[in-house]
C-alpha positions in Angstrom: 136.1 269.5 102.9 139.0 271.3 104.6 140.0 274.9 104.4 143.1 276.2 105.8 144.4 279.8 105.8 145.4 282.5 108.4 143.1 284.9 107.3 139.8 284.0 108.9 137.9 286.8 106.4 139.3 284.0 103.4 138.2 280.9 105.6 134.4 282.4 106.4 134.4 283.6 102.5 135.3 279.9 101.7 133.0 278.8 104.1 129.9 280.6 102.9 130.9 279.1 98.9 131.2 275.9 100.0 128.3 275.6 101.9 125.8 277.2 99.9 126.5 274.8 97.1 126.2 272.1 100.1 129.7 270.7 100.8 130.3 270.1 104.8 133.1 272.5 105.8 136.2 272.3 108.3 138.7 275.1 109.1 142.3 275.1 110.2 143.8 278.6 111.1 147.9 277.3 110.1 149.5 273.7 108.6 149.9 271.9 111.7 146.2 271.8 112.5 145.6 271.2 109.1 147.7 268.2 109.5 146.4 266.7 112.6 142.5 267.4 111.0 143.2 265.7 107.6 144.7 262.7 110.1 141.4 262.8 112.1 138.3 263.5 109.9 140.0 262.3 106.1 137.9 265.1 104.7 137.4 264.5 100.5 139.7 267.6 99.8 142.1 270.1 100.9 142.4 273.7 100.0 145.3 275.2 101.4 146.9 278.4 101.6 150.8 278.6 100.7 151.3 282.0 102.6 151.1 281.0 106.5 153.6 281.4 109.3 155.5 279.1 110.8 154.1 275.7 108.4 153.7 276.9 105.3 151.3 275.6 102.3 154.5 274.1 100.7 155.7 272.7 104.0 152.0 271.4 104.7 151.9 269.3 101.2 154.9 267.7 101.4 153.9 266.6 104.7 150.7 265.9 103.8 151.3 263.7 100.8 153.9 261.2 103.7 150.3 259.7 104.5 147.9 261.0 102.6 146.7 260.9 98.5 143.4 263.7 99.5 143.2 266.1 96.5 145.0 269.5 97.6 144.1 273.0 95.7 146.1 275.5 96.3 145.7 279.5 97.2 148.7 281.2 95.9 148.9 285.4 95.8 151.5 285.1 92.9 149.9 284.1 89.2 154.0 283.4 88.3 154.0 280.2 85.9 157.0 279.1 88.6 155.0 279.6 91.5 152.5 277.3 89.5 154.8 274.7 88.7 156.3 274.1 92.0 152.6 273.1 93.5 151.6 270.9 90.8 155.2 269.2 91.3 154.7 269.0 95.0 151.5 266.9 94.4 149.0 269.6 94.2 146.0 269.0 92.0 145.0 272.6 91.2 145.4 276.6 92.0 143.7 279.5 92.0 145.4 282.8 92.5 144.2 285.3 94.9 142.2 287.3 94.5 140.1 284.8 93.0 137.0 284.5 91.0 133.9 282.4 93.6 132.2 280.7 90.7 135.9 280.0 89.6 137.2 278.1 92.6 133.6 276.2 93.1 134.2 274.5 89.6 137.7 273.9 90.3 136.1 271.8 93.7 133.6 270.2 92.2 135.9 269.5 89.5 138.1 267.7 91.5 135.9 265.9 93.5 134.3 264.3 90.7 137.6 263.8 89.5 138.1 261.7 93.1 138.0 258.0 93.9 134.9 257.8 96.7 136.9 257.9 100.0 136.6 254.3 101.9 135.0 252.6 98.8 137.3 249.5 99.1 134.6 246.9 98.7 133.6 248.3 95.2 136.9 249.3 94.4 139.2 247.7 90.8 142.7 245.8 91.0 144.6 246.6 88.0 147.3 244.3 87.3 149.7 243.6 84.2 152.4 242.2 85.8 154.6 245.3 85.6 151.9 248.0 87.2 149.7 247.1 89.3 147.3 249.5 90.6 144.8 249.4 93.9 142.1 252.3 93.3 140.6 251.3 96.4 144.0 251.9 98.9 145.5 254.3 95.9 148.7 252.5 95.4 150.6 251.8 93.0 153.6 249.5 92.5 155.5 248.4 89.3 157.3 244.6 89.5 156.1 244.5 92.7 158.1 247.1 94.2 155.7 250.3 95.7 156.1 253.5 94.1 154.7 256.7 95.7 152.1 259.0 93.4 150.7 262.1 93.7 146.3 262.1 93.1 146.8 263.2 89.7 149.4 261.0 88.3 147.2 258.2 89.6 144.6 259.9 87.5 147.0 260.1 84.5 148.1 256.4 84.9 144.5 255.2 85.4 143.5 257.2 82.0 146.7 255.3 80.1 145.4 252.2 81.4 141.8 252.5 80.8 143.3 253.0 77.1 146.0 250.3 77.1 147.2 249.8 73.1 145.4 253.1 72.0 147.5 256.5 71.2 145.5 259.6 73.7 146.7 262.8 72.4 147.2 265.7 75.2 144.1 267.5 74.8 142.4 263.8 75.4 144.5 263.6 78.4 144.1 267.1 79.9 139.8 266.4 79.4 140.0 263.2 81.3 143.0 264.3 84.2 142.8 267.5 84.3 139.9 269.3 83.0 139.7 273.1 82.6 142.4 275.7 83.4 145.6 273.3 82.7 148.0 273.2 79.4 149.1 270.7 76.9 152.5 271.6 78.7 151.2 270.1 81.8 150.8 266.9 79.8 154.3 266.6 78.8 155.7 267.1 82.0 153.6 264.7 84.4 154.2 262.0 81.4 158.1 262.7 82.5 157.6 262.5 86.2 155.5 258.7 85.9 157.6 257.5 83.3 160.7 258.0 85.9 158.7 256.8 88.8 157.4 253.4 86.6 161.1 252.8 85.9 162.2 249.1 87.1 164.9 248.6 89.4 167.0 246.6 87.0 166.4 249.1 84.1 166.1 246.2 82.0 162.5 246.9 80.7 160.9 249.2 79.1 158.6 251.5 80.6 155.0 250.7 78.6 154.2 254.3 78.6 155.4 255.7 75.0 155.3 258.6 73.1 153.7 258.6 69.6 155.4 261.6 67.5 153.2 264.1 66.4 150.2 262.3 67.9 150.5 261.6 71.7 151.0 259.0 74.7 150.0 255.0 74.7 150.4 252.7 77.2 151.4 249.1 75.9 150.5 246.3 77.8 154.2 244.9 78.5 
């Protein structure tokens, strides 16, 4: 587990939470050592700060998801539903807003960490493959006709749960139990549908993308 924020009363705060409820704890005072620590000890997840000088959180993400799929949760002093939006579109997982509730953020962790694939668990890890998606859980890529496609953690979630449920309709709230969990809306749903139906596009444009909606119901993925 890796904390990183400039204000060293947060990180020891954090600290203390995450420890008690026995999670191994790392701290990085600013992005850049953030960066280089997420390089060197992979931790399981990342919660990170967006209000830093010189790398900020947003700047940190983007860099971060270049090489890495690690679930990120963000700190955020501004509850605005933009503010919000932006993180989860940057590849964040989750947010709390400052000042924040403890027994809040600890769910949100452990919530995410069940959510997580094991780190390293190639050997036991599945191989999804249709012939348009294919999906790697143990590596976390994805690629569609053969061609990679970049994903954020929780769009892999989201295509894992369509997958899981090939050929039957999910409705949202099904969706946001299994991807999401507490704390998100059906809104949420609708949007990340968008973002991996554009990313599972083919090249060509010749074939359909096998995620559809169902009016009135919800999302299915067909098998192509």
């Amino acid at each position: 587990m890796l904390v990183c924020d400039d204000d060293p009363d947060i990180r020891a705060l954090l600290r203390a939470l995450l420890e008690r409820a026995g999670m191994a704890v790392s701290e990085a005072t600013d992005g850049r050592e953030a960066l280089r620590l997420v390089h060197q000890e992979h931790p399981a997840l990342v919660v990170l700060d967006v209000n830093m000088p010189s790398l900020d959180g947003w700047q940190t993400l983007e860099r971060l998801r270049d090489f890495s799929a690690v679930p990120v949760l963000m700190l955020t002093g501004r509850d605005a539903e933009l503010e919000k939006v932006r993180g989860l579109r940057s590849g964040a997982d989750d947010y709390v807003t400052k000042p924040f509730g403890r027994q809040e953020l600890l769910a949100r962790v452990q919530a995410l960490l069940r959510r997580a694939p094991p780190p390293g668990d190639g050997a036991a890890a599945d191989v999804y493959d249709d012939g348009y998606v294919r999906i790697d859980d143990g590596n976390a890529e994805v690629s569609v006709l053969g061609r990679p496609v970049a994903v954020t953690p929780l769009e892999l979630r989201l295509l894992r749960t369509l997958v899981r449920n090939r050929g039957h309709v999910l409705s949202r709230d099904q969706i946001l139990d299994a991807v999401w969990g507490e704390g998100a809306s059906a809104s949420q749903v609708k949007l990340y549908v968008g973002y991996l139906r554009r990313k599972l596009e083919p090249a060509s444009g010749d074939v359909p993308v096998p995620i559809e909606t169902v009016r009135g119901f919800g999302y299915r993925y067909r098998t192509p």
